[in-house]
C-alpha positions as CSV (number, residue, x, y, z in Angstrom):
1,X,55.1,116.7,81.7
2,X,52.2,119.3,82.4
3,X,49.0,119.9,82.0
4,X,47.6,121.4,79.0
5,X,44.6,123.6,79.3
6,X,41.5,122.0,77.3
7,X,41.6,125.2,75.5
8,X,45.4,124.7,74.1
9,X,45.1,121.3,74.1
10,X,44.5,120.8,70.0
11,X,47.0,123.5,69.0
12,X,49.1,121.6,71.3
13,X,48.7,118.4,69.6
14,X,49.3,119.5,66.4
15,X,52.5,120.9,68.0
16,X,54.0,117.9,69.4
17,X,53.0,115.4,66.0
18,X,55.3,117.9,64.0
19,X,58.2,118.7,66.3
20,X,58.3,115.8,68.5
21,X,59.2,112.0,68.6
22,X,59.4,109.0,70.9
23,X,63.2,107.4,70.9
24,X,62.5,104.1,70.2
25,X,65.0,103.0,72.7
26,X,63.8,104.9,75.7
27,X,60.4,106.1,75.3
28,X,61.7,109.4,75.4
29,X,60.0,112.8,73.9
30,X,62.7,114.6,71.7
31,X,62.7,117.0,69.4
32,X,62.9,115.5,66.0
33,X,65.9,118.0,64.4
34,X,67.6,116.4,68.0
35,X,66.4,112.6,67.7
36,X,69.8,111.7,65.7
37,X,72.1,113.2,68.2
38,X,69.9,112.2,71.2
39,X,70.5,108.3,70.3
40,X,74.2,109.3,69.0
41,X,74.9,110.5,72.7
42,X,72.5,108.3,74.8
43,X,72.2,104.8,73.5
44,X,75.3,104.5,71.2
45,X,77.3,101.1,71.9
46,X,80.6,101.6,74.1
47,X,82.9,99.8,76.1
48,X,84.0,99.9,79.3
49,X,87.5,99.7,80.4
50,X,86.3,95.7,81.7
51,X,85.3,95.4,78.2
52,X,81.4,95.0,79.0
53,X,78.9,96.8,76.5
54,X,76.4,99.1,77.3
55,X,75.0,102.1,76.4
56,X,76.8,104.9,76.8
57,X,73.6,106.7,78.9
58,X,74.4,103.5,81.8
59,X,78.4,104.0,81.3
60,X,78.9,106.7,84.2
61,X,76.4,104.6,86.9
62,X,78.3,100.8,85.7
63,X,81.4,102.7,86.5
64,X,80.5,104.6,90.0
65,X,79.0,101.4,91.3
66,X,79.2,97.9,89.3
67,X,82.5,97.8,86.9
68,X,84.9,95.3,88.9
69,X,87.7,97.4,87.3
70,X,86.5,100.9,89.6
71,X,88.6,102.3,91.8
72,X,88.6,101.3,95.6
73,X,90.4,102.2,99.0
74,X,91.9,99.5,100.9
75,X,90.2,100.1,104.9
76,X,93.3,99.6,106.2
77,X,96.1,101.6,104.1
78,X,94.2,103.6,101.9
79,X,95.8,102.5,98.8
80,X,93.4,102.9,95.8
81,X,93.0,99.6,93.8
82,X,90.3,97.7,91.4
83,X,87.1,96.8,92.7
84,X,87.8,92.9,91.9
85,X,91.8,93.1,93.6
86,X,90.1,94.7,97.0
87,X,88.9,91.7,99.5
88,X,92.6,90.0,98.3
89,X,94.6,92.8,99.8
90,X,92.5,93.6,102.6
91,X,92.5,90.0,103.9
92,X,96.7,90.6,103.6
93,X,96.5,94.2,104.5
94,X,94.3,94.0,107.7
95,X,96.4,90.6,108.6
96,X,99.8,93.4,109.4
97,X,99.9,94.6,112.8
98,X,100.6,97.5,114.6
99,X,102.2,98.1,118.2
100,X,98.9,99.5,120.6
101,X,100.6,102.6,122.4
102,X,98.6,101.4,125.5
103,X,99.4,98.1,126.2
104,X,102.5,97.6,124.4
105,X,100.7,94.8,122.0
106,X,101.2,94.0,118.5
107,X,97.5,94.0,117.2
108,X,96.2,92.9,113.6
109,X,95.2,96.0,111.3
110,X,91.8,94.2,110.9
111,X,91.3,94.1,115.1
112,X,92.2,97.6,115.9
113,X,89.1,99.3,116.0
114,X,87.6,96.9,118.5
115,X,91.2,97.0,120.9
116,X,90.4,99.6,122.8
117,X,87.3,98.1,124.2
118,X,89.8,94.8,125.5
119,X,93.4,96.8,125.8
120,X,94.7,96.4,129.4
């Protein structure tokens, strides 16, 4: 939004009442010829692979950061899983050990990072 000169300002409003509208979904200024595909693309029902509804506009950031179903790395091997399967196999990932090169000790996955600091 900017400001309109008080000189423009009428011609502007006469400008904006015959091209523009406010989606009545998200308060948004759209052109009119562009309202249809604006709520077509932005607040159109869909379903995400966990089946929750939303809008399609809140798809991409449910997926990146809330939907159980998105993809994670396991701390420990890498593996990618779901979200919801992670703290399962990371509590039996990080439970494996691994032989420390300097003291000859098997050492849980899930303790490595602080051996050093104890390892003989």
């Amino acid at each position: 939004k900017k400001d309109i000169p008080a000189a423009n300002f009428i011609t502007h409003e006469i400008h904006c009442r015959r091209n523009i509208e406010v989606c009545r979904f998200c308060s948004d200024s759209v052109p009119k010829d562009e309202m249809q595909k604006h709520v077509e693309a932005e607040h159109v029902q869909v379903t995400c692979k966990c089946r929750m509804k939303m809008e399609n506009s809140l798809l991409k950031d449910h997926e990146a950061s809330a939907c159980p179903l998105r993809p994670a790395l396991c701390q420990y091997c890498d593996i990618p899983l779901a979200f919801n399967r992670l703290l399962e196999h990371e509590v039996y990932c990080g439970a494996r050990t691994e032989m420390c090169g300097g003291c000859g000790r098997n050492v849980l996955l899930k303790e490595l990072k602080e051996h050093p600091r104890v390892c003989g």
